[in-house]
C-alpha positions as CSV (number, residue, x, y, z in Angstrom):
1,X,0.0,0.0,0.0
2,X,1.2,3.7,-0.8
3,X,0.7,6.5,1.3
4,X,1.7,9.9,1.1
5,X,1.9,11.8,4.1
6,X,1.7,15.6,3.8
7,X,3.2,17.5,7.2
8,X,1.9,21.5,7.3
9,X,3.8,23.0,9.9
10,X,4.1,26.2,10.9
11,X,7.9,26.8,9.0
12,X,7.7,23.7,5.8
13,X,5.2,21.9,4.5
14,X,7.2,18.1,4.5
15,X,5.9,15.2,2.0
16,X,7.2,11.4,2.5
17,X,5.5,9.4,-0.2
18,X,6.0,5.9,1.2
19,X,5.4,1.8,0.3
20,X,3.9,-0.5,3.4
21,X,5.4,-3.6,1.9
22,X,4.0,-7.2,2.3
23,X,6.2,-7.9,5.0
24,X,5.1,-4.6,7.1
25,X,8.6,-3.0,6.1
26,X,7.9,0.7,5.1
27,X,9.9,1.6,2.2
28,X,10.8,5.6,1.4
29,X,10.0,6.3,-2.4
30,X,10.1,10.4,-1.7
31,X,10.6,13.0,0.4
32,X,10.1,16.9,-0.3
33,X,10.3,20.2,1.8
34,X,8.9,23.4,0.6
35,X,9.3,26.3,3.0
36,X,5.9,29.1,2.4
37,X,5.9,29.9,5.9
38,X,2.1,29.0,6.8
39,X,3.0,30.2,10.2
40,X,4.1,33.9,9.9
41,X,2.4,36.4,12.2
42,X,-0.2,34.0,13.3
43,X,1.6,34.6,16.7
44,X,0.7,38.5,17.2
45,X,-2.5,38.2,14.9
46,X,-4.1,35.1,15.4
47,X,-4.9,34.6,11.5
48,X,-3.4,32.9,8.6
49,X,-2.7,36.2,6.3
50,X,-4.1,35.9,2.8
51,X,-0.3,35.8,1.4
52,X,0.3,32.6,3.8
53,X,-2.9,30.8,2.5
54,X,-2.1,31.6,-1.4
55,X,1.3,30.1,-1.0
56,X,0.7,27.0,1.5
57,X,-2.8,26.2,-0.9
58,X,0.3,26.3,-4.3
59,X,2.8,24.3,-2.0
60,X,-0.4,21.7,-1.0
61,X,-1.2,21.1,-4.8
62,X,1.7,20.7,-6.1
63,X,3.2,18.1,-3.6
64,X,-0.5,16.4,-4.2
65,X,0.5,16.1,-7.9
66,X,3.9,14.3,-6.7
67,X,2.1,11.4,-5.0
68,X,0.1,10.7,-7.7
69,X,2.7,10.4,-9.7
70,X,4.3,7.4,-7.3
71,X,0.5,6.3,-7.3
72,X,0.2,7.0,-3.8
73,X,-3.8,5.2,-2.7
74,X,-4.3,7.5,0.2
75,X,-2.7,11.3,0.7
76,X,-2.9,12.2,4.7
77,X,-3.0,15.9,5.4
78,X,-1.8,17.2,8.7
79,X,-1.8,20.7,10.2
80,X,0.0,21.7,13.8
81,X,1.0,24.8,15.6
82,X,-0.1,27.9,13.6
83,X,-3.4,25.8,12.4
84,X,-4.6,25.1,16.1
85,X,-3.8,28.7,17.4
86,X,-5.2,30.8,14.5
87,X,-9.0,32.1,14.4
88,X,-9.4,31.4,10.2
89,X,-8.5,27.6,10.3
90,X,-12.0,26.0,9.8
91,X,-12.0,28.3,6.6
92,X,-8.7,27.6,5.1
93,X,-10.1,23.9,5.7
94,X,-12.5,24.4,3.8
95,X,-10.6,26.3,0.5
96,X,-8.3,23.0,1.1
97,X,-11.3,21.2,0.3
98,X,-12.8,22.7,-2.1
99,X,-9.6,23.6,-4.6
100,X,-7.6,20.9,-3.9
101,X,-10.0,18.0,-2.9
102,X,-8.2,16.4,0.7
103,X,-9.3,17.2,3.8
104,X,-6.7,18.9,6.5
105,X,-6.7,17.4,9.9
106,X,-5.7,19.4,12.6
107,X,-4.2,18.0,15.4
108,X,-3.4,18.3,18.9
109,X,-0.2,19.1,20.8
110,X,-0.5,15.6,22.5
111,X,-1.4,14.1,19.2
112,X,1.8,16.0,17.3
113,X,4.2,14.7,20.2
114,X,2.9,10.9,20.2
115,X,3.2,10.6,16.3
116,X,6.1,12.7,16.8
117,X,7.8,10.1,19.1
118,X,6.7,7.1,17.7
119,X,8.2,8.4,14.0
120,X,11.4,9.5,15.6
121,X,12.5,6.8,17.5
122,X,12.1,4.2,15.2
123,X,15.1,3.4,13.7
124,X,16.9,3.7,17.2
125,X,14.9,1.2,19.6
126,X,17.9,-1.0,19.9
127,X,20.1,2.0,21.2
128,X,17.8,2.2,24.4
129,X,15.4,1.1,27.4
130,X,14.0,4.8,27.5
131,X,14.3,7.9,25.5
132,X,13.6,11.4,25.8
133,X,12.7,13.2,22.4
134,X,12.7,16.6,21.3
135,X,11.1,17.8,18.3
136,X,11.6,21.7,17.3
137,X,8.8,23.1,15.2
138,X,8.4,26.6,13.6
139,X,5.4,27.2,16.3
140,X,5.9,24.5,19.5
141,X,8.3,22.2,20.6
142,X,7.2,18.8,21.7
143,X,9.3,17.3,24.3
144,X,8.4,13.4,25.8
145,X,9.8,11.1,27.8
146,X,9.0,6.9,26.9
147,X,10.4,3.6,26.4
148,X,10.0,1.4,23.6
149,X,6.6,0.5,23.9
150,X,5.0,3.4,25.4
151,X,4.8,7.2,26.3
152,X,5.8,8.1,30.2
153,X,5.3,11.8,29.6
154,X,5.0,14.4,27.1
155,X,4.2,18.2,26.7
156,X,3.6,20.2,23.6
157,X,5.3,23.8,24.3
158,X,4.1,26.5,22.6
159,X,7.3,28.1,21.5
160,X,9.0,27.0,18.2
161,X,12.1,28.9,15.7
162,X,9.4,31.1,14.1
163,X,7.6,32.1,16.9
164,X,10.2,33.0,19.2
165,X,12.2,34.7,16.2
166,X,9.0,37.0,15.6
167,X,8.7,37.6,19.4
168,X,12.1,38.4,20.7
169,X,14.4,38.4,17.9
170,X,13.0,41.1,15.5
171,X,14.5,44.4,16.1
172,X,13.4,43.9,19.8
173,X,15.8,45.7,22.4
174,X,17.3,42.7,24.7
175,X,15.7,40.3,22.5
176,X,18.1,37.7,22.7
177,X,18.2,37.7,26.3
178,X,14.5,37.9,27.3
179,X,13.9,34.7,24.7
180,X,16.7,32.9,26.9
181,X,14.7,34.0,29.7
182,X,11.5,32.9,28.3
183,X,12.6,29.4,27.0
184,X,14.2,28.6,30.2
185,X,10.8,29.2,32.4
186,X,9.2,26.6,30.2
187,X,12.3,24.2,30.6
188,X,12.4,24.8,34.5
189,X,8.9,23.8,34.4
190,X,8.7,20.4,33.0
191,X,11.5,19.8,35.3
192,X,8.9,19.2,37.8
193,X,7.6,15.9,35.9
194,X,10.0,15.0,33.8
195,X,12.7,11.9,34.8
196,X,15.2,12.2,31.6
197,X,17.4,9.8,33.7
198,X,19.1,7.0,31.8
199,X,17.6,8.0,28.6
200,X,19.0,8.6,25.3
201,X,17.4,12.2,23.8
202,X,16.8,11.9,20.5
203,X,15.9,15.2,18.3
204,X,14.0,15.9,15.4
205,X,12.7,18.9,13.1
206,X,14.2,21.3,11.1
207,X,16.8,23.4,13.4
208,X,17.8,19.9,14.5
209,X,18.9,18.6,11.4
210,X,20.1,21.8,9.8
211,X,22.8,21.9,12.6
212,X,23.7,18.3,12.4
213,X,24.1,18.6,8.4
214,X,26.0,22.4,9.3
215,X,28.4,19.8,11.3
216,X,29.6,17.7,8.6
217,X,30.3,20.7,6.6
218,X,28.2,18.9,3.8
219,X,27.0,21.6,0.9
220,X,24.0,19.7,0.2
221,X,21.8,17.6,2.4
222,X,22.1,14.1,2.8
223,X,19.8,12.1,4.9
224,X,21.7,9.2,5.4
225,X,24.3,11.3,6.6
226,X,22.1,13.0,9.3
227,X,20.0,10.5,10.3
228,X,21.7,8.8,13.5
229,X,24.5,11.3,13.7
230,X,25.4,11.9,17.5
231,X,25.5,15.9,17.8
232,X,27.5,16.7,21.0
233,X,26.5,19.8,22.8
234,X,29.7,21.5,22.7
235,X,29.4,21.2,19.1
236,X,25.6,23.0,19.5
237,X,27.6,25.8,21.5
238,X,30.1,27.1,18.6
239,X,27.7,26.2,15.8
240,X,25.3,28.8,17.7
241,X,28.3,31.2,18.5
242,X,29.6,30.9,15.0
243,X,25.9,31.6,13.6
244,X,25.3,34.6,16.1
245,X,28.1,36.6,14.7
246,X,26.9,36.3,11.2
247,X,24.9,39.0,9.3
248,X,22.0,37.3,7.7
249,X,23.2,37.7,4.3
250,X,26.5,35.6,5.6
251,X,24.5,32.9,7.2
252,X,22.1,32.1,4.3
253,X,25.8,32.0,2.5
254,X,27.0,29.3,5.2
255,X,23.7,27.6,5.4
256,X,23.6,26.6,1.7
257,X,21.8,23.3,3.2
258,X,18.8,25.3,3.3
259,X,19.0,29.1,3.5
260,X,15.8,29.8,4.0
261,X,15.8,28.8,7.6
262,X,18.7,31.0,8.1
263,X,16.6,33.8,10.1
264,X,15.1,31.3,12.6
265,X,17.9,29.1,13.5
266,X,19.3,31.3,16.2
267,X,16.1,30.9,18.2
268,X,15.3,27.3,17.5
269,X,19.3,26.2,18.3
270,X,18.5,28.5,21.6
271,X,15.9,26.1,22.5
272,X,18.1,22.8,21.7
273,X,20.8,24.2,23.7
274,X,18.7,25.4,26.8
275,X,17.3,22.0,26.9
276,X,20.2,19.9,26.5
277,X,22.0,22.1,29.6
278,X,18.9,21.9,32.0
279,X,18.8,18.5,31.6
280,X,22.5,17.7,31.6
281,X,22.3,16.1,28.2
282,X,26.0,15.8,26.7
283,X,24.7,15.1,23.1
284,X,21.8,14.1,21.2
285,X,21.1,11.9,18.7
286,X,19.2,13.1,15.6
287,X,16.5,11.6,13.8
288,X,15.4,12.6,10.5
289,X,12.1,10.7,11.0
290,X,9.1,12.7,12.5
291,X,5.2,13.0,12.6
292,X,5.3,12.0,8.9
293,X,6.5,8.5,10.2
294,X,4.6,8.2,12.9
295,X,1.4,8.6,10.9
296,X,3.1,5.5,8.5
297,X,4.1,3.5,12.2
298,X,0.1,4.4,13.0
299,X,-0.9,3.3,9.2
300,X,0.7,-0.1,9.7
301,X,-0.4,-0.8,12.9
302,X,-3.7,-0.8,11.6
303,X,-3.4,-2.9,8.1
């Protein structure tokens, strides 16, 4: 069976066209990344502009047209962050509907951080008895605590690289320092509930494997390289020093991986960094496999 799973977050809209073989083995036959931004403002104006919705509805249809190529049976459309927080959802639903013919489910924090985890941690089960994951949007950051067959404890936060780059990092006075401030009241607590101990963190999302590719120095990105690289955090610290002394016309240069993430990056390789200290993490381990993934994991569960 083919499936195509289409991810709208708030940042890129991600497609993974895959095969659920006879012998329950998913097999990868695409993946594309478009970046339209379906998020911006919705954090100080609570609506999907008209410029967001023209691009994200162009982004939608094509990437449609690309899984029908591969003869995908079923196309699964998912929306997050800026889709549960702004006021014009239910009718962008419907113009998704009506011009493009699939129907956009929304989901929950909870729901984005289970499929989240599930997707993620996949490939790594035999590294681990427990694992913490973190997963860096463009609007929240999912972080969970589980073991191999099921979730201890999760939280969706509602503070992602877009977000928090619109907030605090915009021409803001003290910007930089008030978002540390910010990010580390909402680490401090889910210190409360959260037992990381003798668990391996895994991350996922964009900033994630942006700086694991910036790492290897690669000019182009290559999943195999990323996916199960061990990122230490000392190598997160100059990364993010290296990055915060760039203009952003030289960090869209450096970042030929993908340079349109170059204005949020600071913010969302605060957050990794900020995490990875509070809760004594020495490295991470990155996984190139999300939600997408843990829709497929969900899929075959059920055929």
């Amino acid at each position: 069976m083919r499936i195509a799973v289409i991810d709208l977050g708030t940042n890129t809209v991600l497609l993974t066209v895959a095969e659920i073989q006879k012998n329950q083995e998913i097999k990868t036959l695409l993946e594309a990344k478009e970046t339209p931004r379906l998020g911006e403002n919705v954090d100080k104006t609570k609506k999907i502009s008209s410029g967001s919705i023209k691009r994200v509805l162009k982004t939608i249809q094509n990437l449609k047209k690309r899984a029908i190529r591969l003869r995908a049976e079923k196309i699964i459309l998912i929306g997050t962050a800026a889709l549960r927080e702004a006021k014009n959802t239910s009718n962008f639903k419907k113009l998704i509907q009506d011009k493009i013919g699939l129907k956009l489910e929304v989901i929950s924090g909870r729901k984005e951080a289970e499929l989240v985890f599930w997707g993620a941690i996949a490939d790594f089960k035999h590294r681990s008895k427990k694992f913490t994951l973190l997963d860096i949007g463009g609007g929240s950051t999912e972080a969970i605590v589980g073991t191999q067959k099921k979730i201890l404890k999760l939280k969706s936060l509602n503070m992602g690289s877009l977000r928090l780059t619109e907030r605090f990092l915009k021409n803001k006075k003290n910007g930089y320092s008030k978002m540390i401030k910010f990010i580390n009241q909402k680490f401090t607590s889910l210190k409360i509930n959260f037992k990381v101990q003798n668990s391996t963190l895994i991350g996922s999302g964009g900033t994630i494997t942006t700086l694991g590719a910036l790492s290897l120095n690669i000019k182009k990105y290559e999943r195999d390289q990323v996916h199960g690289l061990v990122l230490p955090i000392k190598k997160i610290n100059s990364l993010l020093e290296k990055l915060s002394h760039m203009s952003l016309v030289q960090r869209r240069r450096f970042m030929k991986i993908d340079p349109k993430r170059a204005d949020i990056i600071i913010a969302g390789a605060v957050i990794l960094k900020q995490f990875m200290e509070q809760f004594e993490f020495e490295h991470i381990v990155i996984s190139d496999k999300s939600l997408r993934w843990g829709v497929l994991e969900q899929v075959r569960a059920k055929l």
